[in-house]
C-alpha positions in Angstrom: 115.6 96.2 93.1 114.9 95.5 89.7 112.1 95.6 87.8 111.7 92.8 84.7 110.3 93.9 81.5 107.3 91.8 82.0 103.8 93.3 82.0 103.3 91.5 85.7 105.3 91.2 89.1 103.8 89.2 91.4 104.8 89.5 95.1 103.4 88.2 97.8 103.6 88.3 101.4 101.4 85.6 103.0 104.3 83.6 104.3 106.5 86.5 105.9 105.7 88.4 109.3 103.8 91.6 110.5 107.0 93.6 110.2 107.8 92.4 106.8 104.1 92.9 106.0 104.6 96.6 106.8 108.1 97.2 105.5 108.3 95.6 101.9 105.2 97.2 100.3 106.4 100.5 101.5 109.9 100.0 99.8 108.7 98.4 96.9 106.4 101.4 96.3 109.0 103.7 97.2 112.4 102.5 94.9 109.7 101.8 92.0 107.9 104.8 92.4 111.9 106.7 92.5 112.9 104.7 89.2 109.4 105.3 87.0 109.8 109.1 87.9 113.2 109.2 87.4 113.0 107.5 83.7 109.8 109.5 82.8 108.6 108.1 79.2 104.7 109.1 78.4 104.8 105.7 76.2 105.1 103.9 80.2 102.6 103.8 82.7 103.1 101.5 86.1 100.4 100.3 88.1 101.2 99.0 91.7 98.4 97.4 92.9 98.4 96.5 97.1 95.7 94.3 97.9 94.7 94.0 101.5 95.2 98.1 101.9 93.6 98.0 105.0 96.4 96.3 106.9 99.3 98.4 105.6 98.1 102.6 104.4 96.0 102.1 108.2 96.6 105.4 110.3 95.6 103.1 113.4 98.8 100.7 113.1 100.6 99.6 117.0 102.9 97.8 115.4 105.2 100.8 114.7 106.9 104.1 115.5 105.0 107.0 114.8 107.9 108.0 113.0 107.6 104.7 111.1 104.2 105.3 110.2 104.7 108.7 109.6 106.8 107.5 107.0 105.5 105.1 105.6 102.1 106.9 105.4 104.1 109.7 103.7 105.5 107.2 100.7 102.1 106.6 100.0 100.6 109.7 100.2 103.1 111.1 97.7 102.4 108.8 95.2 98.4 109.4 95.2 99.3 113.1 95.0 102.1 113.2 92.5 102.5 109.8 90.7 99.8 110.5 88.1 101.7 113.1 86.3 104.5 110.5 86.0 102.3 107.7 84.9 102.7 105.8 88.0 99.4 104.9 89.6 98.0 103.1 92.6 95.1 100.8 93.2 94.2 99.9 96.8 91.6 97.3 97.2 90.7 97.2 101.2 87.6 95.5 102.8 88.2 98.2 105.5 88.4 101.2 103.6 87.4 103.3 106.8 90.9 102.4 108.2 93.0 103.9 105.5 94.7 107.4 105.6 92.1 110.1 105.3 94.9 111.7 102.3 95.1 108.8 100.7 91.4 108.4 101.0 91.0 111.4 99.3 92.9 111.5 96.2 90.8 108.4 94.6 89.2 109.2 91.9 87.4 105.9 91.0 85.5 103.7 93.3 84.4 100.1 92.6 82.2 98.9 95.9 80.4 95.2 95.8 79.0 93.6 98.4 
């Protein structure tokens, strides 16, 4: 997967199914997360932003493995620990936040709550 040079990739997943829902945020994070690291420049910074967090960082998900989640959960997990020091951040926005992985949870540092 390649990245373009613009400041904004849009992708979105309204149209594909529950499977794809669960699979193509978790790869997309993964092989960007792998190239950003990997090409390390402090001038860079990359900001994946999953909207809808609820229905794919949830520990509660039947749709899957364990494994799977494992997984998937694990990808995630790494990148709210570790991405930081590569410039690589992520933004969840979830109007379930009580569903999301308790790590994941807890390496926020900023919280923005409306009603």
């Amino acid at each position: 997967m390649i990245f373009n040079e613009t400041n904004v990739n849009v992708v979105s997943l309204k149209n594909v199914n529950k499977d794809i829902q669960m699979l193509l945020p978790m790869l997309i994070a993964k092989i960007s997360y792998d190239i950003h690291r990997d090409q390390f420049d402090h001038d860079k910074i990359f900001n994946l932003i999953v909207d809808e967090a609820h229905n794919i960082l949830s520990e509660n998900s039947t749709v899957e493995s364990e494994k799977w989640k494992d997984y998937r959960l694990d990808v995630f997990e790494e990148i709210v620990k570790e991405g930081r020091k590569f410039g690589y951040y992520l933004t969840i926005a979830s109007q379930r936040p009580s569903v999301i992985s308790a790590i994941i949870v807890s390496q926020i540092h900023n919280y923005l709550i409306k009603r």
